[in-house]
C-alpha positions in Angstrom: -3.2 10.7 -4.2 -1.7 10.8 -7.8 1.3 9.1 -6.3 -0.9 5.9 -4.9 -2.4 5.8 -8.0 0.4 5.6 -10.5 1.7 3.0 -7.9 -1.4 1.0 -7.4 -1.6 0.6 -11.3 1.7 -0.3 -12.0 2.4 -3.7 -13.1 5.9 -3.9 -12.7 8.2 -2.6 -9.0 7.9 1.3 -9.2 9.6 4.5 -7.4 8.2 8.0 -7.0 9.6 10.2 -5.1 9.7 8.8 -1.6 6.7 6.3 -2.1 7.5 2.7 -4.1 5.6 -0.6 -4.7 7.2 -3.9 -5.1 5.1 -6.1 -7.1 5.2 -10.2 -6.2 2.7 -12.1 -8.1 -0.7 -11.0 -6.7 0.6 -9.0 -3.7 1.9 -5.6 -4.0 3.8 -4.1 -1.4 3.6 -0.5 -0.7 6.8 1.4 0.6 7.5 4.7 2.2 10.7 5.8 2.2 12.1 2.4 3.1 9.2 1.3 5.6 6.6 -1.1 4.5 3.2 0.7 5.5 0.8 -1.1 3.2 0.4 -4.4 1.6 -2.6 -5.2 -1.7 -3.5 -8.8 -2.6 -5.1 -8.1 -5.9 -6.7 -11.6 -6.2 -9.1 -11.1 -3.2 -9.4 -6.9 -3.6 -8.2 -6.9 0.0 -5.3 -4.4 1.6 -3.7 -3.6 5.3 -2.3 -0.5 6.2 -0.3 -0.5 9.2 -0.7 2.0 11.0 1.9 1.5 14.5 4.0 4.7 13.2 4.1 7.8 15.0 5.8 10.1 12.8 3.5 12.5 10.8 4.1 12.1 7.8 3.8 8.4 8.0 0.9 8.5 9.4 -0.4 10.8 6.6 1.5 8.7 4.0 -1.0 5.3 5.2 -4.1 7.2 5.5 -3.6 8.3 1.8 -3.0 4.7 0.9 -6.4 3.9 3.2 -8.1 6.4 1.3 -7.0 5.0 -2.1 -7.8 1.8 -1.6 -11.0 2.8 -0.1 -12.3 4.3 -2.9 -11.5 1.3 -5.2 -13.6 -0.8 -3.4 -11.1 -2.6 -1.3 -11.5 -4.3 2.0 -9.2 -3.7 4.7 -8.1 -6.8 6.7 -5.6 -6.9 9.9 -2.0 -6.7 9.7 -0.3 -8.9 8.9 -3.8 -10.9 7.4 -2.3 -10.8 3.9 1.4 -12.2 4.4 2.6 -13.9 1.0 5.1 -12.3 -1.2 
C-alpha cells in the first residue's frame, strides 16, 4: 500500500519497483510491470481497475490499487469509462 501511495501522490511520471504511474493532465495511469491495470481521473475522484488478468500477482497488484483508491473516497467506474490521456 506504501507503493500506491507514493504513486497516487506523485505529481510528476514515477517508478518503484515494479509498480509506475504516468501522469497526463488530470488522468494518471497506473502501471504494473509494463501492463496498464488502473487508470485515476483526478478531476471527477473517479478510477478503473481492470481486472481481466489471471496471474496472481496481478491480480493482487489491482486489488491493492482498489483498496487504495477505496479508501480515498474514490468511485470506481467500468473499464475503459475514463479513456483520455
Amino acid at each position: 500500500m506504501v507503493t500506491m501511495e507514493k504513486l497516487g501522490e506523485s505529481r510528476t511520471s514515477k517508478k518503484l519497483g515494479n509498480h509506475r504511474v504516468e501522469v497526463c493532465g488530470k488522468i494518471r495511469k497506473y502501471f504494473y510491470y509494463n501492463t496498464e491495470i488502473a487508470r485515476e481521473e483526478i478531476a471527477t475522484d473517479t478510477y478503473w481497475v481492470d481486472p481481466s488478468y489471471g496471474t496472481r500477482s496481478t491480480k493482487e497488484a489491482c486489488n491493492a490499487y482498489r483498496e487504495y483508491f477505496d479508501s480515498n473516497g474514490l468511485v470506481e467506474v467500468e473499464v475503459g469509462a475514463i479513456v483520455n490521456g
